[in-house]
C-alpha positions in Angstrom: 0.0 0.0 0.0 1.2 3.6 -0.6 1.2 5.6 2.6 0.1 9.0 3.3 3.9 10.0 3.9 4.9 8.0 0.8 2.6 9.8 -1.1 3.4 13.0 0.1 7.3 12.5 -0.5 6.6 11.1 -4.2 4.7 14.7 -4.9 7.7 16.6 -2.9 10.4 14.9 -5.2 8.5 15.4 -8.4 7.3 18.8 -7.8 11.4 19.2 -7.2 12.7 17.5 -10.4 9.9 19.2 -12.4 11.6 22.5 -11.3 14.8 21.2 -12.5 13.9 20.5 -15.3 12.0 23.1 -16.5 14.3 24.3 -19.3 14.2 21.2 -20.8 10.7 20.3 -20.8 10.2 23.9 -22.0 12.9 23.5 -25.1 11.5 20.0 -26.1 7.7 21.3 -26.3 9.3 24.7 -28.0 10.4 22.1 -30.6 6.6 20.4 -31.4 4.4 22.6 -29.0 3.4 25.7 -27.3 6.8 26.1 -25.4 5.2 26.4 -22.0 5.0 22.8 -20.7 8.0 23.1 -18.4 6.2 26.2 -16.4 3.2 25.3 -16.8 4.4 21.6 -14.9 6.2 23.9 -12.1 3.2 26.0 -11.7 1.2 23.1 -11.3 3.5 21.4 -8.9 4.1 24.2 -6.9 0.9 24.8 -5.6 0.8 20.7 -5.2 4.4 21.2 -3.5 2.1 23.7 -1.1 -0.7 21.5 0.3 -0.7 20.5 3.8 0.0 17.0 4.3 -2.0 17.2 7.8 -5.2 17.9 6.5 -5.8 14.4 4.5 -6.4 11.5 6.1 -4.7 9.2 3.8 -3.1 9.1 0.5 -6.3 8.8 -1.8 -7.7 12.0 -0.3 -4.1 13.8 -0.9 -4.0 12.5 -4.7 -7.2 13.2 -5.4 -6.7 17.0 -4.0 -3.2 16.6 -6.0 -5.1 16.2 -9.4 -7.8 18.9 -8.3 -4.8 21.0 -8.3 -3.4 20.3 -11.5 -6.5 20.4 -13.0 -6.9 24.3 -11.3 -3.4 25.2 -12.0 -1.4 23.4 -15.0 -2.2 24.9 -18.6 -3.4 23.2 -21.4 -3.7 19.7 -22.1 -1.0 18.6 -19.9 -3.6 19.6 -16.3 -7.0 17.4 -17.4 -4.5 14.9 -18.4 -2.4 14.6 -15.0 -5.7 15.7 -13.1 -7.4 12.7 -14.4 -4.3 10.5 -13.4 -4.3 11.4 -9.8 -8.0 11.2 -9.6 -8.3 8.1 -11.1 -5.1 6.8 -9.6 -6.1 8.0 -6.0 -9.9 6.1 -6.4 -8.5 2.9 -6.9 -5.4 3.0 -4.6 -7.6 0.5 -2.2 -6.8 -2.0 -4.5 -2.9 -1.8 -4.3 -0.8 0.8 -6.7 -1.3 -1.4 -9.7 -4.7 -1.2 -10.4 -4.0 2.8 -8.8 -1.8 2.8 -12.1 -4.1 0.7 -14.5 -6.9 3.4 -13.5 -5.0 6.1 -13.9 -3.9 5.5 -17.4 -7.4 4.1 -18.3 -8.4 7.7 -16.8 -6.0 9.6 -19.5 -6.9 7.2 -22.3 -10.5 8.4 -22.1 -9.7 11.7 -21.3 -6.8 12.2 -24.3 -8.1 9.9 -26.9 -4.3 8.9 -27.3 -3.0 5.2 -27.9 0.5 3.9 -28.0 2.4 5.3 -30.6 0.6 8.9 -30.9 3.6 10.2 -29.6 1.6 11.8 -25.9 2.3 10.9 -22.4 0.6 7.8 -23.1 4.0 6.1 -24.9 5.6 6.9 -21.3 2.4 5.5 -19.0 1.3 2.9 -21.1 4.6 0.7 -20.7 5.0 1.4 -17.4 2.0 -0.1 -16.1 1.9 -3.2 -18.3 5.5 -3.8 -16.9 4.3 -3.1 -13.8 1.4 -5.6 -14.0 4.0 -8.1 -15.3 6.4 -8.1 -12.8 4.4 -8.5 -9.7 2.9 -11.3 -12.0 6.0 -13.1 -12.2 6.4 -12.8 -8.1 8.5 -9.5 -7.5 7.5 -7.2 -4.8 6.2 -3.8 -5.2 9.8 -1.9 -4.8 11.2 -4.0 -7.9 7.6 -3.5 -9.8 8.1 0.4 -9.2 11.8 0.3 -10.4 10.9 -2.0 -13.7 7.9 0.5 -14.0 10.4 3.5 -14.6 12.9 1.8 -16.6 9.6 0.8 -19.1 8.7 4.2 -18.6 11.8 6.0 -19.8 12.5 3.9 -22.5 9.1 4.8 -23.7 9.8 8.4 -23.8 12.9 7.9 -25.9 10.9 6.1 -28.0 8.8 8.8 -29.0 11.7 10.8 -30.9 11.2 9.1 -34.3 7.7 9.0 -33.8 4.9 11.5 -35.5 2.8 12.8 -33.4 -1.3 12.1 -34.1 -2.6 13.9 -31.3 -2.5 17.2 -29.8 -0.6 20.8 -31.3 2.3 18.3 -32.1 0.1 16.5 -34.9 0.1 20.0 -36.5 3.3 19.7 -37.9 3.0 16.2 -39.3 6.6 14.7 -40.4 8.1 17.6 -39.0 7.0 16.4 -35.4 9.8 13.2 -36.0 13.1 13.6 -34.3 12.1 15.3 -30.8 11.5 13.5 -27.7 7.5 14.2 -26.6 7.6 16.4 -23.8 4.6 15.4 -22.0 6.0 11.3 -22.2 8.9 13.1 -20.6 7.4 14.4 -17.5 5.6 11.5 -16.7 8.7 9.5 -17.6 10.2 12.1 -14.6 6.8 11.3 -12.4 7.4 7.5 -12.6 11.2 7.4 -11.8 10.2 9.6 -8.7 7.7 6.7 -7.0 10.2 4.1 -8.1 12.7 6.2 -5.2 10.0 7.4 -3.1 7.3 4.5 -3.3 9.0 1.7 -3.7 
């Protein structure tokens, strides 16, 4: 299970890597995008960065007031899609962070209308929870599963440089879009490395 502390550290250490990498995110969606998904990811994670842990009473009431937050405070596509995520993710944490994770892609799926491949956050997620799924099939414990999670996860995101993007202001510039990483498969490829240090 993912603890209220836990929880609270995994938003703490993203919120502080999404700061530090703000440039980059920023240059890689100036390259297909609107150049603002770096700030608009540290806006949103400093007001998340900024909620008192005291006032939840465990970490399904914190995430779902994390993706409240994003939803309030990140910019354009990137806060409905991480807003769903923690939503989704924090109703089905009672279930063990697996199914948290399955839900919370199912969440952006619907929401983003994206599939493997469209060059979105999806290519990041989508890897990550089916390795996830796999390894506590095959008898690892939740620690390794997080680890395996990220390693799927950022492998994902690198595989979106030769892709073309199909959704969102990427898909705009067609075969242009090939040869840059997807920035929003980058933060979340950030997002998972974070739980596999903080959750795991």
């Amino acid at each position: 299970m993912v603890s209220l502390g836990a929880a609270v550290a995994w938003m703490a250490d993203f919120a502080a890597v999404v700061a530090e990498h703000e440039a980059e995110l920023t240059d890689l969606d100036r390259a297909i995008g609107d150049a603002d998904h770096g700030a608009n990811m540290a806006r949103g994670m400093a007001a998340v960065a900024g909620l008192e842990p005291g006032g939840f009473a465990d970490a399904g009431e914190y995430l779902k007031k994390v993706g409240m937050t994003l939803v309030s405070t990140v910019g354009g596509a990137s806060g409905p899609l991480y807003g769903t995520f923690f939503l989704r993710f924090a109703g089905a944490l009672g279930s063990g962070p697996g199914a948290a994770l399955k839900a919370g892609l199912d969440g952006v799926l619907a929401r983003g209308k994206a599939s493997v491949g469209d060059k979105t956050l999806v290519d990041a997620l989508a890897p990550a929870v089916s390795s996830f799924e796999s390894a506590l099939t095959d008898g690892a414990g939740e620690d390794v599963a997080w680890g395996v999670a990220a390693e799927a996860a950022e492998s994902g995101c690198e595989a979106t440089i030769p892709l073309v993007a199909r959704k969102g202001r990427a898909s705009y510039l067609g075969e242009r879009s090939a040869g840059h990483q997807d920035p929003g498969a980058t933060s979340m490829a950030l997002l998972l490395g974070c739980a596999a240090r903080t959750l795991a």
